[in-house]
N, C-alpha and C positions, 0 to 999 in steps of 0.2 A: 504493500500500500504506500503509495506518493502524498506525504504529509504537507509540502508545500502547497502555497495556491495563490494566487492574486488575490491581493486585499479589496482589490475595486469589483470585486466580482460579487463580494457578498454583501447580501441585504442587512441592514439593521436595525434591530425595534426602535420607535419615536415615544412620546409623551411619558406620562406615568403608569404606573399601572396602580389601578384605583378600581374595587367594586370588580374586579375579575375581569376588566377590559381595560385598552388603552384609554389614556383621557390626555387632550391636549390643553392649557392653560393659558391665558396669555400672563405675559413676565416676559423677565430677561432671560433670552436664551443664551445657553453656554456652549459655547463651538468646543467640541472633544478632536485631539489631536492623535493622530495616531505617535508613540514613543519612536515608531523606528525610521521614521522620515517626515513627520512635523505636518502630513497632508491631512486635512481634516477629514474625521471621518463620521460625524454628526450633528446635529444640535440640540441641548436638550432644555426643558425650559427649569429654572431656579424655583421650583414649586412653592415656599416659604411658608406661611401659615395657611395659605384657601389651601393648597395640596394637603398638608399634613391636618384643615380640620376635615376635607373631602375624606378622605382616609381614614379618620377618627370616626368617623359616621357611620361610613361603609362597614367598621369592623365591630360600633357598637350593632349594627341591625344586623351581619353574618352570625357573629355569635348568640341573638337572640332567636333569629330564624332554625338556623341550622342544627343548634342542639350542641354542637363540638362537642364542647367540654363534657359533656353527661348522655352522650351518644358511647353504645356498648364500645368500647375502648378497641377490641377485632374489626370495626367496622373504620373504625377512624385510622385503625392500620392498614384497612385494605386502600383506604386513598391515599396515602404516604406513600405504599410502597408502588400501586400504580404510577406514580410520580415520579418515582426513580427509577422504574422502568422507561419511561420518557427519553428522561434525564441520558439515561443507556442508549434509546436510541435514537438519538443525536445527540451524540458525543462529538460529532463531527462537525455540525454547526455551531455549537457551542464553545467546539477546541478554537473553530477557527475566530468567532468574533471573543474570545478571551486572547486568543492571540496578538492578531491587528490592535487589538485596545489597549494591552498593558501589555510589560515586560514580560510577558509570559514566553517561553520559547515553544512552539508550534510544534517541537518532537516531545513536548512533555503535555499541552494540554488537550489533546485530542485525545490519549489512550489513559494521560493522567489524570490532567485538572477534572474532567469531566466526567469520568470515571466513580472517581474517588469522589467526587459531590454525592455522586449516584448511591452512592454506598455511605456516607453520611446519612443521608434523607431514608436509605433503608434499615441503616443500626440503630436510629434515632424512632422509628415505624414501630422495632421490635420493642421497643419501652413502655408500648401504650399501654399494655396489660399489666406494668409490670412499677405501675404508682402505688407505691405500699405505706403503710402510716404503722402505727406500735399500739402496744397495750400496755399500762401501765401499772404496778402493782399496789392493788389499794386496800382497802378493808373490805369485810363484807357488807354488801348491801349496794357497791357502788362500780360504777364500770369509768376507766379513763382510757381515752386512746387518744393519739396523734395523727389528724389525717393531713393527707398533701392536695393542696387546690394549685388552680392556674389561678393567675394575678388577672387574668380576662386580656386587657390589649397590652404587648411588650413592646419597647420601640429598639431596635436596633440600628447601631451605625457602624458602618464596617466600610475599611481603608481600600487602598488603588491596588495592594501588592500582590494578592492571593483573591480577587473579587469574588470567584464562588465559592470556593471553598473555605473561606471563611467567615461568608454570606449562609453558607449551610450550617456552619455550628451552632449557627444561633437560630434561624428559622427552622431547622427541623427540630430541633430540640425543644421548641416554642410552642413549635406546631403540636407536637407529638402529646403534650401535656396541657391541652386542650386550649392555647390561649390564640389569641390572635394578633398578627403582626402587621406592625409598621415600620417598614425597613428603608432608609436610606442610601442609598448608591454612593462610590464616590464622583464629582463631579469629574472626575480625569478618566473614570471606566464606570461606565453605568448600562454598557449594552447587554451584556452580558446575562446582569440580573436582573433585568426588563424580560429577557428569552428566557431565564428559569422561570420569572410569575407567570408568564403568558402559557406553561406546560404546566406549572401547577392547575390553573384552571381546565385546562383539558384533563387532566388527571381526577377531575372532580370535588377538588378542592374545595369549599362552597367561596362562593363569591364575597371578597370582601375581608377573608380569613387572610390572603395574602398581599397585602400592598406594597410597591414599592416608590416612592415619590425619588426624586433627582431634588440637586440644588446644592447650594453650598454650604457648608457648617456652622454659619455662624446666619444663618437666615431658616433654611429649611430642615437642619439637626437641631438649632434651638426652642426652634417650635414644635419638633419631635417632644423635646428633653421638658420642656413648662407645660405640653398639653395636659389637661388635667387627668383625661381619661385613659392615658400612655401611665401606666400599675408600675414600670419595672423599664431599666434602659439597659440594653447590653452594647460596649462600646467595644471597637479595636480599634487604636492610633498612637499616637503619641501621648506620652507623660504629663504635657505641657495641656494637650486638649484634655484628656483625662480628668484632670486637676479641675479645668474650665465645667466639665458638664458635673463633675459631683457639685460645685456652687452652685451652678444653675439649678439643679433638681433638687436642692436641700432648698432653696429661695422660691421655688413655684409650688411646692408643694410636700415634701419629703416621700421620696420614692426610692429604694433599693435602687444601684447600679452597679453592676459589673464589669471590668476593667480590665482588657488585657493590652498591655501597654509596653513601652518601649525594653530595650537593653544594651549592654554592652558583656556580652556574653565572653567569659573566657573558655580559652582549649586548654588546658591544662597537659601538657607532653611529657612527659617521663622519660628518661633513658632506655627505657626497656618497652618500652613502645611498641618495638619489634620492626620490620622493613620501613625503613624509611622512606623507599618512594610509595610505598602504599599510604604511611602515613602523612605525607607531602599529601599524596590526591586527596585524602578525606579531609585535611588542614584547611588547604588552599579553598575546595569547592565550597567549606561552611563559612567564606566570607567572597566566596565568589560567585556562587547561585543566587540566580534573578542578582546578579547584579548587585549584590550584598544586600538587595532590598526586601529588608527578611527581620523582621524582629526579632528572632533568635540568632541573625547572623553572628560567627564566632569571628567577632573582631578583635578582639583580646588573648595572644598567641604569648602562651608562657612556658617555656622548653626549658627541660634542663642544661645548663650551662654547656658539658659535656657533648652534649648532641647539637648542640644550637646553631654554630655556623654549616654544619650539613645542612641540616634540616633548612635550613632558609634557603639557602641554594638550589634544592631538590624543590624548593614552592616557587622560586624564581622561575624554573625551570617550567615548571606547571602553568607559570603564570603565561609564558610565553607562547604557549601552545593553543589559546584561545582565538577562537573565528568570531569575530563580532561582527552582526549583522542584521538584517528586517528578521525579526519575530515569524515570521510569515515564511522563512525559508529555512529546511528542515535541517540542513547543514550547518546552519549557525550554531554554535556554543556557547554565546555571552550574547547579555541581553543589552538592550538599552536601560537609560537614568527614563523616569517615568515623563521626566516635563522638563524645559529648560530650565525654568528656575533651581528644579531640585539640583540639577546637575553642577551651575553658579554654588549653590550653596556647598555641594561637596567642594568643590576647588575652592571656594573663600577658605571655607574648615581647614583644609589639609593645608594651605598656603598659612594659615595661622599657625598651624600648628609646629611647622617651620619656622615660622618668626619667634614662635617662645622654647625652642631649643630642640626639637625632634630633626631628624635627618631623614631622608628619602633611599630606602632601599634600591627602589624598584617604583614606576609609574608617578604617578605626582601631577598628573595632567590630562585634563579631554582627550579622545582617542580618537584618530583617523578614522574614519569608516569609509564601506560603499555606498552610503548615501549622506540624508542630512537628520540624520539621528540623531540624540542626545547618550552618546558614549562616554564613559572614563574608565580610564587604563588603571585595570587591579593596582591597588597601591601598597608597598606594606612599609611600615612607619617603625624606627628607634629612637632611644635615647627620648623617648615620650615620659616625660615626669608626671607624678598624679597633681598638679596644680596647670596640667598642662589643657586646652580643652580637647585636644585628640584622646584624654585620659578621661574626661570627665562627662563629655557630650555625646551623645549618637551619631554617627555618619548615613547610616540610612544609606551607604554606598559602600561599593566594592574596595573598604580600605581596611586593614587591620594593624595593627601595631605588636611590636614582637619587647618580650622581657625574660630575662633569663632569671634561672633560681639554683639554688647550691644542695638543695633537701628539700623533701616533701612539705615540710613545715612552711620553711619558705613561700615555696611555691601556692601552699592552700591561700597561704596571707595575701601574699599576689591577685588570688583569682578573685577578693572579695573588692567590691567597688561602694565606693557613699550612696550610692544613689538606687542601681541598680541590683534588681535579682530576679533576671527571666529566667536565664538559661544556663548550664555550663556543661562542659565536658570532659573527660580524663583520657587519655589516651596509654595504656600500661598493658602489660600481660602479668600482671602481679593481682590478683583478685584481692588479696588485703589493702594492697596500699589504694586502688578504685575503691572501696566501700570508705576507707579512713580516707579520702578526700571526697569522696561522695556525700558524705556526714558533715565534714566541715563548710564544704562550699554553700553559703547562702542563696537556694534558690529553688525556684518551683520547679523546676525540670533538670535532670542532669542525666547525661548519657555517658554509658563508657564504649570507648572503641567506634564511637562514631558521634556526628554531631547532626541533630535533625529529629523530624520525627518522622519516624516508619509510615506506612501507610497503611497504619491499625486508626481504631476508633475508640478503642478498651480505655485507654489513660488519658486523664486529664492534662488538660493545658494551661496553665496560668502562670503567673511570678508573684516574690517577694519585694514589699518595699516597695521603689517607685516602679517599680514595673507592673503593678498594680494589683488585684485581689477578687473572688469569684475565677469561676472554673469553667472553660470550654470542653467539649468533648467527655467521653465516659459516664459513668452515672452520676457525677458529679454536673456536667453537664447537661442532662436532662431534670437532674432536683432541682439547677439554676433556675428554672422557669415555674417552680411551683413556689408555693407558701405555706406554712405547718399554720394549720388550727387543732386546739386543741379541746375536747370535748370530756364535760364530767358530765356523769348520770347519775342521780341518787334514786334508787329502784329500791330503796327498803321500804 
């Protein structure tokens, strides 16, 4: 199968999606560009509050109509999983405008992104039966138990880098536990999740259960975030917005939100590591995939002294072996920066980060391409001090900074950041010394021998500290969407 294709070739959803059909608004519209050559490739309108109260309506009357929530829980599985059946078959329309739209590379999201949605929205289906509450131990004469509800309407917002797929952590998890969604696009990829609502409602989704409105964060996410009737907000983005909607939501009304937010994730490398070009590949690509544009990305490379000048060599090595190219052509291996701006802001960052004492390995600079893309050449950064902002800030781009350490002790102290606790990883064949820095390193997710998450569904996803709190994925992911009530009975 020939994964390439012409971007001009494919059609792309328009307006919102509202009430289970497109709806067009007037407002300012937003021209979306494509990352890999700057051609536009839609426009969508700023929906702001008429979108997000249209929506709020829609999804009070679905939920009263439709029964969701207190509809036999097998039947609300059976339209979930008809959904990602869909979802399955058209994975190919789907790969292609997640491609053209974001940094996605076109050999991963046709068999991957699209895929792997498909099977969220199915692992997330299997939960519906599976809403359990407690009993509690009391005297006689009386009964106590915990049961779990949906909040009724949840609003999620979800970033440019990963559009479905973690557009799905939150709507089928949402869904799945009887609530109904108001979900936001980002305004730089928002096709994508326009052509998943437009399949949920073929799927049978009832009308209104799934919306998703466009616009910009601080117009049509804040009138997500204050609407009164939005129970519960689930975000992905930055630390910085993060911070911005828990205000908003404690000031319009106090609602639960969930947060999964930025990092500077260390790789922790050991001497015994084992193949060192093997562990160059896995090094290099957890700050080199999508373009570093990856909240988890592992931009904080901490080797032991010992190993350290190979090991840099053998990711230089790595680094140079990359084809950067249109998203849209299946040969390419590095992606584009998502928007010009972002890309300005990586080169300001890294150019700082030289002005206050760091040195340039490797890269340092925009990248030559076959088009007029927004590229930067992998970077890997020393001599980065922690008062430095290459130490202290997110790049949000293909750049990592490398520190060496003399002992495991050392080293744990290394991987801990002020700010930061998404992600980290160890790389060793010592299974003692992986669980004793596994234990030490501050963070919600830690992997050994690789850096990422697999493409399971079983474990949750979150961070520590500013990378923020609440859990994607897993069953901790699907209780996100409910709420404990608690009931006594006095039957003496």
């Amino acid at each position: 199968m020939t994964l390439s294709f012409d971007p001009n070739s494919i059609s792309v959803p328009k307006g919102h999606h509202i009430g289970g059909r497109s709806v067009e608004l007037p407002g300012a519209g937003i021209e979306v560009l494509r990352p890999s050559d700057q051609q536009p490739m839609g426009t969508v309108g700023d929906g702001g509050e008429e979108a997000v109260e249209m929506a709020a309506a829609a999804a009070r009357a679905a939920l009263k109509t439709s029964n969701w929530a207190k509809m036999a829980p097998r039947e609300r599985a059976k339209v979930l999983m008809r959904f990602a059946q869909l979802i399955e078959e058209n994975n190919v329309y789907l790969g292609q405008l997640e491609a053209m739209g974001s940094s996605r590379l076109v050999s991963g999201t046709i068999t991957g992104d699209a895929i792997r949605t498909a099977g969220v929205v199915r692992y997330f289906a299997e939960y519906c039966d599976k809403l359990e509450g407690i009993v509690t131990a009391t005297e006689g004469g009386t009964l106590s138990y915990v049961k779990r509800e949906p909040y009724g309407i949840v609003g999620a917002i979800v970033p440019w880098n990963f559009p479905m797929i973690t557009a799905a952590w939150k709507f089928a998890g949402a869904l799945a536990a009887g609530n109904a969604v108001i979900m936001k696009t980002s305004e730089l990829t928002p096709h994508s999740l326009l052509a998943l609502a437009e399949l949920a409602a073929k799927a049978g989704v009832p009308a209104g259960l799934f919306n998703v409105v466009n616009g910009y964060g601080h117009t049509t996410g804040a009138a997500i975030v204050r609407h009164p009737d939005v129970m519960m907000i689930s975000f992905t983005g930055s630390t910085q917005t993060g911070a911005a909607i828990m205000a908003l939501a404690a000031q319009s009304g106090i609602k639960p939100v969930a947060l999964e937010l930025g990092g500077k994730s260390p790789q922790l490398v050991l001497a015994d590591a084992g193949d060192l070009d093997v562990v160059a590949g896995r090094v290099s690509t957890a700050f080199m995939a999508n373009a570093g544009q990856v909240c988890t990305a592992g931009s904080r490379i901490i080797v032991d002294e010992k190993i350290a000048d190979e090991l840099v060599e053998r990711i230089v090595g790595k680094v140079r072996q990359i084809k950067a190219g249109p998203t849209w052509d299946e040969t390419t291996t590095f992606a584009p920066i998502i928007s010009r701006r972002q890309l300005d802001r990586i080169d300001a960052m890294v150019r700082q980060t030289v002005a206050e004492g760091g040195s340039v390995v490797t890269g340092g600079a925009p990248l030559e391409s076959r088009n007029e893309g927004n590229f930067y050449a992998p970077t890997l950064l020393k001599d980065v001090a922690d008062d430095n902002i290459g130490f202290r800030e997110e790049f949000f781009g293909p750049v990592a900074t490398v520190r060496t350490f003399a002992d495991l002790e050392e080293g744990i102290a290394l991987a801990a950041h002020p700010t930061y606790g998404l992600s980290a990883s160890i790389h060793t064949s010592d299974l003692k010394k992986a669980l004793k820095a596994a234990d030490g390193i501050e963070a919600g997710m830690v992997w050994v021998n690789q850096h990422g998450r697999s493409p399971e569904f079983t474990y949750t996803a979150g961070g520590f500290k500013g990378s923020g709190f609440g859990k994607d994925m897993g069953r901790a992911g699907f209780e996100e969407f409910t709420r404990q009530k608690a009931v006594w009975v006095n039957y003496a």
